[in-house]
N, C-alpha and C positions, 0 to 999 in steps of 0.2 A: 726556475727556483727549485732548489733541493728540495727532496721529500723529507722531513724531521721522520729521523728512527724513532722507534716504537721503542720504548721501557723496559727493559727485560731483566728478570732478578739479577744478580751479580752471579749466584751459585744458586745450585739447588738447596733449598728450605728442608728437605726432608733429609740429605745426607750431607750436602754441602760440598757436591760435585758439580764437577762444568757443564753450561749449559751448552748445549749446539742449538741452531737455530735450522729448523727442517723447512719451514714454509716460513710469508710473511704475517701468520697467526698464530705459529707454534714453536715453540721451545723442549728438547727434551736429553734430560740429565743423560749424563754419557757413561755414567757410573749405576743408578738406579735404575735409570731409566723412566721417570718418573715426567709427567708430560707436562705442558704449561701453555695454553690456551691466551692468547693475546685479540681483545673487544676492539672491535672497529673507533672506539675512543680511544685507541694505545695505551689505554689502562690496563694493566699484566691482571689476570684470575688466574687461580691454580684449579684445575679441575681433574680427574680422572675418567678417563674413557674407558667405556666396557664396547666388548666385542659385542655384535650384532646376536652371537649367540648366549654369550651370557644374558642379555637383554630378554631375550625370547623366552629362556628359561625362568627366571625372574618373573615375569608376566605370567607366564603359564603358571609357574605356582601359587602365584596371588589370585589368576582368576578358578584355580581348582581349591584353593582353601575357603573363598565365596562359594562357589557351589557346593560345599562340605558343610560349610554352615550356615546355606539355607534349604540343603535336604535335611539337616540334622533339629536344625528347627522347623521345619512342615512337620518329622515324624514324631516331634514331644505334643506341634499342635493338634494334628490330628489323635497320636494317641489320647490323650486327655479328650478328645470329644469322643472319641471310642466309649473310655469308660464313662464319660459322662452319662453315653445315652443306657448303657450296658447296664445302670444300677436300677434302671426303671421295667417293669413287666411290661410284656404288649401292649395288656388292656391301660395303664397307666401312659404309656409312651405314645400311643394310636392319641388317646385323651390330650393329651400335650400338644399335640402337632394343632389337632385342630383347634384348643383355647388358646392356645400363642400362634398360631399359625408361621410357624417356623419349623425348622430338623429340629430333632428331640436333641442332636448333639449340640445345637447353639444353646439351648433354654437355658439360661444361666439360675444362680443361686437366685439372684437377685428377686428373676422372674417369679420365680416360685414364694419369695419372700411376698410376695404381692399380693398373693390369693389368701383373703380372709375369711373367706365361708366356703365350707365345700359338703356337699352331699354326695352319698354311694348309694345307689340301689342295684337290686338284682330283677331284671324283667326282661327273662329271652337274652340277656346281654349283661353287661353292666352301663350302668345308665347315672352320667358324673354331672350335680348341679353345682354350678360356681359361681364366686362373683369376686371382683377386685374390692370391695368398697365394705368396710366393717357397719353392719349396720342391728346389732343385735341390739340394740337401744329401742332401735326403731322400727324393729318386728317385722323384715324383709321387704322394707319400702327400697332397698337397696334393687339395679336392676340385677337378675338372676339369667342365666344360659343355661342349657342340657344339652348335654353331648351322653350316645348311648355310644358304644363300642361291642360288635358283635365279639365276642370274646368267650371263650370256655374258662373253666375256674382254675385251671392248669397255667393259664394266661396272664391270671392275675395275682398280684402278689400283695395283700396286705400292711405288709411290711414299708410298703412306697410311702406310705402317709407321712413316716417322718420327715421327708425332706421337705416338708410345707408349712415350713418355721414361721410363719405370720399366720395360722390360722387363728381366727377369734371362735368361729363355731365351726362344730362337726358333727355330721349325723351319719350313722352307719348301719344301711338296712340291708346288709348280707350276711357274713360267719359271725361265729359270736368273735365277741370283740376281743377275746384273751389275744387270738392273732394278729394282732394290731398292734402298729410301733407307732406309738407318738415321737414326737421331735422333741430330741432333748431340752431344746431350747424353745419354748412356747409359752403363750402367755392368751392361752384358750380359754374361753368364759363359760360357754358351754356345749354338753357334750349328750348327744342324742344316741345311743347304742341297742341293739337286736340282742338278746338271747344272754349267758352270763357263761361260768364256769362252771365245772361239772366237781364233785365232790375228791375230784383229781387233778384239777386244776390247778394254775400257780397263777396268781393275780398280779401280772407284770405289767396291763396296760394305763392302770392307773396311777403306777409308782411313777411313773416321770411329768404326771399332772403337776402345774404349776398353783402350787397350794394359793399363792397370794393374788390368781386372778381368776380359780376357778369359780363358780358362784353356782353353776345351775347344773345338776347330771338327771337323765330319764333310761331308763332300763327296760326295755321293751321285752316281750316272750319269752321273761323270764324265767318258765317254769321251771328251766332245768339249771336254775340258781342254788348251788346249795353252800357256797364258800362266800360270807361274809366280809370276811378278813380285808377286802380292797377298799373298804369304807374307812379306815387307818389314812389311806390319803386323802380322803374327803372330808376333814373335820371343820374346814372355813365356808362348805356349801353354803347357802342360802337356801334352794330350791331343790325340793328330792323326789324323783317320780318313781313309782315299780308298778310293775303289770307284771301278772299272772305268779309270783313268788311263794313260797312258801313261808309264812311267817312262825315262827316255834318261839320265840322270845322278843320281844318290845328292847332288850340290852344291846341289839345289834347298833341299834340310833342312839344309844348315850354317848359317846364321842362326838355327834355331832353339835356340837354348840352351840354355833353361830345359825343352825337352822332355821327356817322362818315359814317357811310349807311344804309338806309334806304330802304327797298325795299316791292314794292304792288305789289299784282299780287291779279288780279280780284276784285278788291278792288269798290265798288258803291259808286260815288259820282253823284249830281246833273249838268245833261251836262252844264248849264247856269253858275256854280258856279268853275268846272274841274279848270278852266285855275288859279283861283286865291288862290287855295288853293296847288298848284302844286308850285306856283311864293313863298308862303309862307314858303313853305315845302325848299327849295332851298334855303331860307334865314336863315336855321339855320345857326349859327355863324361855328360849329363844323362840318358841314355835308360835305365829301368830297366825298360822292358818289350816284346816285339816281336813282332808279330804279324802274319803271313801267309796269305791262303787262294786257293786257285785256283791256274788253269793255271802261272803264272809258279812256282809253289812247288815244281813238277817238272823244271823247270832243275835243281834244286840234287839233286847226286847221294845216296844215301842214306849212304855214306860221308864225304863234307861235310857233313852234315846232322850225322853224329853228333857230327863234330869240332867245330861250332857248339855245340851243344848240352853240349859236354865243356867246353867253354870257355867260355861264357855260362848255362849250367844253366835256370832257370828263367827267366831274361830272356828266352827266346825260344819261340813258338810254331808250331807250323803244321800249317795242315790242305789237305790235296793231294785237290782234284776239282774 
């Protein structure tokens, strides 16, 4: 029985020259040149052959354009985790490894969003107390960690606090606090600080407090407080502590409205002046509670004392040593 021929264009498709017939699978224009591939069905494909070198080259530039864009993406990832960790001081970055226990370059935003309490001290080192879990309601029933970080003050940068946009409280027993960046973005309740500004000062650390959730500030070793002026962002407080300050006027707390306790401890005021800046302090509209301790509290005669206490009953305090 005859072999039935295979199908083959009439002419070429691309110019509409003769075909010649080279093998029993291929066809090629005699004018173009142009090739034609015939399937073991003898159903006619038109296809185009590349040379074995074209091919090679082809490949080769496909798999060197892959390898171009994925050294080119390792060095955008790695750089970003370059500066990720680069924005953190030692004593801050040493601190991270071991609260996350990861590279400082992985610890993302997120991670840091997560930290709601944080304490700083200074002892032979800096000494970092943390906790994931907001618990200022409930007065550090929350569990707490300590990490110390051997570290010199060259080490440490201040300035790190702001990346820890979920904080609720903050306590800071190192520099005074003017060097301190809070997080643009926070929503801190309350705010524990060492030492104030000097009569040179610029009071930047409490301009980015969040008026509508702060409630509670304490002011530690304050003696060498002498710039007021940052109580402008504290007029929604609740809760106002100062130690060791120098008090010259009772009008530094009329802004504060919403106040509700107030408390001095070792506070210097002028014995002659004690009693009427104490009477003013008591006359906030908002203030339901008031508290005293230290030398300044012996200004106030114990006959005055009583007449306060007649007249304000439990709203006021004091303890005299």
């Amino acid at each position: 029985m005859k072999r039935q021929q295979s199908e083959t264009p009439a002419c070429c498709t691309a110019c509409g020259g003769h075909l010649v017939r080279k093998s029993p699978y291929l066809c090629q224009c005699d004018s173009c040149g142009k090739k034609y591939y015939i399937s073991a069905s003898r159903a006619h494909k038109v296809s185009v052959r590349l040379s074995m070198g074209k091919m090679i080259f082809l490949i080769s530039m496909g798999v060197m354009a892959l390898i171009a864009a994925a050294v080119l993406g390792y060095q955008l990832y790695t750089g970003h985790l370059v500066l990720s960790a680069r924005r953190f001081s030692v004593a801050f970055r040493d601190f991270l490894m071991e609260a996350y226990e990861k590279p400082a370059a992985e610890i993302s935003q997120e991670d840091l969003d997560r930290m709601n309490y944080l304490k700083i001290e200074w002892e032979e080192g800096y000494r970092f107390t943390y906790s994931f879990q907001d618990d200022y309601r409930a007065s550090g029933t929350a569990p707490r960690k300590s990490i110390t970080i051997e570290a010199s003050k060259d080490d440490f940068s201040p300035t790190n606090v702001q990346y820890f946009t979920g904080l609720i409280q903050l306590e800071l027993y190192t520099d005074a606090w003017e060097n301190y960046r809070l997080p643009p973005e926070n929503e801190i309740r309350s705010i524990i600080c060492m030492d104030g500004l000097s009569r040179y000062g610029v009071p930047q650390f409490f301009s980015e407090v969040n008026p509508d959730t702060l409630e509670e500030v304490s002011i530690l070793e304050a003696e060498n407080l002498e710039d007021f002026s940052f109580l402008d962002y504290l007029k929604n407080i609740r809760k106002f502590s100062l130690e060791k300050a120098k008090i010259r006027d009772a009008g530094i707390f009329a802004g504060l409205e919403n106040l509700e306790e107030l408390e001095l401890r070792y506070v210097v005021m002028d014995e002659e002046e004690a009693g009427d800046i104490i009477r003013e302090l008591l006359a906030l509209p908002s203030l339901r509670y008031f508290f005293i301790e230290g030398k300044s509290a012996w200004y106030i005669g114990d006959e005055d004392w009583a007449a306060l206490e007649a007249e304000f009953g439990e709203r006021v305090r004091m303890v005299r040593n």
